[in-house]
C-alpha positions as CSV (number, residue, x, y, z in Angstrom):
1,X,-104.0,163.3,-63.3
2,X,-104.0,161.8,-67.1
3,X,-103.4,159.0,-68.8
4,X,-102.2,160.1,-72.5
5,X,-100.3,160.2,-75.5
6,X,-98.8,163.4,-77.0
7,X,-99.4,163.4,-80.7
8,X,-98.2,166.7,-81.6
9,X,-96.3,169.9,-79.9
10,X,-96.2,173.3,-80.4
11,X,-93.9,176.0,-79.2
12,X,-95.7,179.6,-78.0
13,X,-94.3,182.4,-78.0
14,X,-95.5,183.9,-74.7
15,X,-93.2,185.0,-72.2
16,X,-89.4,185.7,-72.8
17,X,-88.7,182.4,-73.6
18,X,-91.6,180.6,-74.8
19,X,-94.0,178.0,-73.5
20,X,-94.3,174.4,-75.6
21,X,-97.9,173.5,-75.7
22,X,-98.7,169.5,-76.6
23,X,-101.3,167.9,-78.2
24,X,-102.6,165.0,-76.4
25,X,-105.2,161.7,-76.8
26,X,-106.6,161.7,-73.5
27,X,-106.7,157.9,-72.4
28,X,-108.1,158.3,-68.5
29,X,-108.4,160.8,-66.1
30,X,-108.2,159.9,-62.5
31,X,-108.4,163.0,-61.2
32,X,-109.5,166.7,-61.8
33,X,-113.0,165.2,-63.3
34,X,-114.8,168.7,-61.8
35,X,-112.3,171.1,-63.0
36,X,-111.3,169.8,-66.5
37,X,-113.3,167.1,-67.8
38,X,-111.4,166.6,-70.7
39,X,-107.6,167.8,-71.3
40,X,-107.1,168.5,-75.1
41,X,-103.5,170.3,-74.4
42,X,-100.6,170.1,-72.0
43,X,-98.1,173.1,-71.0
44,X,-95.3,173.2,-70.0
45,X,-92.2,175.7,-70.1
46,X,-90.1,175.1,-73.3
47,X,-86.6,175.0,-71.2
48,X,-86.0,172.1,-68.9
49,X,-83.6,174.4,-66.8
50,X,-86.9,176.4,-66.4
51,X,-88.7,173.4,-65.2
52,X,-89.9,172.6,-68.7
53,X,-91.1,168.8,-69.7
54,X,-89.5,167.1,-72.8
55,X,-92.5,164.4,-73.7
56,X,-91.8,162.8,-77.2
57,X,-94.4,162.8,-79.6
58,X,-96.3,159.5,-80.9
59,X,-94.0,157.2,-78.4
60,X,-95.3,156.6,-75.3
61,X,-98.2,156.7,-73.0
62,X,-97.5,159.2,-70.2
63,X,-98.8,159.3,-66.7
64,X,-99.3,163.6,-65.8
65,X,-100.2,165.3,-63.3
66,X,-99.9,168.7,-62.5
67,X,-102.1,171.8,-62.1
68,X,-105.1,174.2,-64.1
69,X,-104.4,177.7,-64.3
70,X,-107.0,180.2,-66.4
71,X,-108.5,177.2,-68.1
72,X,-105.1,175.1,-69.1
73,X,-103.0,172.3,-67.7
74,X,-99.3,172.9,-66.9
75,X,-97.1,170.6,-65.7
76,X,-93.1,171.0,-64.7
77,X,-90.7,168.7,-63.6
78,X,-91.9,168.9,-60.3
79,X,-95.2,167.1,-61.0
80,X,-95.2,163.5,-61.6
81,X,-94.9,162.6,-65.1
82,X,-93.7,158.9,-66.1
83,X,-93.7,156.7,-69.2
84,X,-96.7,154.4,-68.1
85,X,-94.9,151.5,-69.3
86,X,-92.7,152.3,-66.7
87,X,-95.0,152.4,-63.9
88,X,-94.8,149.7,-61.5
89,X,-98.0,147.2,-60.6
90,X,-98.1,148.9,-57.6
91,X,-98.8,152.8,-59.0
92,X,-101.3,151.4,-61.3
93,X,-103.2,149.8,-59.2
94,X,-102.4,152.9,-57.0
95,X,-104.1,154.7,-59.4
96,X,-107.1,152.8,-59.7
97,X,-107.8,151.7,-56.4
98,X,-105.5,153.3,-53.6
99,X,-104.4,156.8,-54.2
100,X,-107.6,158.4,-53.8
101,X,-107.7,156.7,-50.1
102,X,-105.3,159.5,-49.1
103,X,-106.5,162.5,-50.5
104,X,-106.8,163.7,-46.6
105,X,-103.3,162.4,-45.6
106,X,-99.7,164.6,-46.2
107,X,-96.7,163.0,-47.1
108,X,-94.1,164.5,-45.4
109,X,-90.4,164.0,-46.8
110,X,-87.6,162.8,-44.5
111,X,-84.3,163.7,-45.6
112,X,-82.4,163.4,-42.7
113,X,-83.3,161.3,-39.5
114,X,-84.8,160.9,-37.0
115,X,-88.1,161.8,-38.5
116,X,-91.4,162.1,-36.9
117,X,-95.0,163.0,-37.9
118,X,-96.3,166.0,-37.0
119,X,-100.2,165.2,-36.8
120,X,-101.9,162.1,-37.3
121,X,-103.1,163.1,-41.0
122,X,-99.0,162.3,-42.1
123,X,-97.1,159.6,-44.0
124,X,-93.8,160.1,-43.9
125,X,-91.6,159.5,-46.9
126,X,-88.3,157.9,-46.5
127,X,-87.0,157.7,-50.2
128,X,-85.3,161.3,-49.7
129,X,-82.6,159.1,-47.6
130,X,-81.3,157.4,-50.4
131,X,-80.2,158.7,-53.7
132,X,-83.3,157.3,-55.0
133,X,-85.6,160.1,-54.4
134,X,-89.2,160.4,-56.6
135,X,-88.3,156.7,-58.2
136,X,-87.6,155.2,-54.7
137,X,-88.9,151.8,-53.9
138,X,-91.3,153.7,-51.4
139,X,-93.0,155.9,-54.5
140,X,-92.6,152.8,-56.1
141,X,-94.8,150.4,-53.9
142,X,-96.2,151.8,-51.1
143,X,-99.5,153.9,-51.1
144,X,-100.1,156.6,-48.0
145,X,-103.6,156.0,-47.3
146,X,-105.9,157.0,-44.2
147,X,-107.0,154.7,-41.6
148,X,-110.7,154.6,-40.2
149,X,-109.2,156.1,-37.2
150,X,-108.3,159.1,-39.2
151,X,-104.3,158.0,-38.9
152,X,-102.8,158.1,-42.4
153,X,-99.9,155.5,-42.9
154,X,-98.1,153.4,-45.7
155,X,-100.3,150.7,-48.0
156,X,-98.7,147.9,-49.4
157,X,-100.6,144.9,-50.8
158,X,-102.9,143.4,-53.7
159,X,-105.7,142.8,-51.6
160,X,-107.8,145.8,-50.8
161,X,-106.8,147.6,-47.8
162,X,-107.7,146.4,-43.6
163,X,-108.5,149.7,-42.5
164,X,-108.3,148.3,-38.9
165,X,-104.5,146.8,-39.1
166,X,-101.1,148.6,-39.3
167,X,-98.3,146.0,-40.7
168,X,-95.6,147.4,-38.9
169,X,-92.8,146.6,-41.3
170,X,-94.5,149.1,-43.4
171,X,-92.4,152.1,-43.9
């Protein structure tokens, strides 16, 4: 998980229809410190109806995530990539501060009800029930973090997290 620009692209020519390989300026990494301390590139596949990216070049900030394979990072459109000025307060401070409190937990998505979690160690995401979907208010605002108890459940607030109290108007 990155913080970066893209300053230049590339298009391979591996596989039968190419991979585009982009340059970036790494700004932060949040995650992945052990495997890749440093990401230089970012792949992707060159056609979106493959699940290919389209980042612009010298534009934006990006937030990426996505996954190392044989020494690279390739990300799809089923990884989270966003323009970071279009990150709420809430994922950046998500980022920062919250995230990392639920790297035990699952989010499960609901796209039908009733839903229920299956094991204490779930969150379960509601945005599926709406045409909102990855850019729900839930992904939005709300962080799934676990509980000292070892319950995981949904985080909102500026203050750092009770571990000991569940608002129940929570999702």
């Amino acid at each position: 998980v990155i913080r970066a620009k893209v300053v230049g692209k590339k298009l391979m020519k591996d596989g039968p229809f190419g991979t585009m390989r982009y340059t970036v300026k790494q700004m932060k990494m949040y995650r992945g410190f052990q495997i890749m301390p440093h990401v230089q590139y970012i792949y992707t596949e060159a056609s979106e109806s493959l699940c290919g990216v389209k980042l612009e070049v010298n534009k934006y900030q990006y937030l990426i995530t996505g996954r190392v394979y044989e020494g690279k990072v390739y990300t799809g459109l089923c990884n989270w990539y966003e323009k970071w000025d279009r990150l709420t307060l809430a994922q950046r401070k998500g980022l920062n501060h919250r995230y990392h409190l639920g790297c035990g937990c699952k989010i499960r998505p609901c796209y039908y009800l009733p839903c229920f979690a299956t094991s204490k160690n779930e969150c379960i995401w509601t945005d599926m029930l709406s045409n909102f979907g990855h850019s729900g208010y839930q992904a939005k605002h709300y962080a799934c973090i676990q509980r000292v108890e070892g319950y995981c459940s949904w985080y909102r607030g500026w203050a750092p997290p009770d571990k000991t109290i569940i608002n129940a108007t929570d999702p």
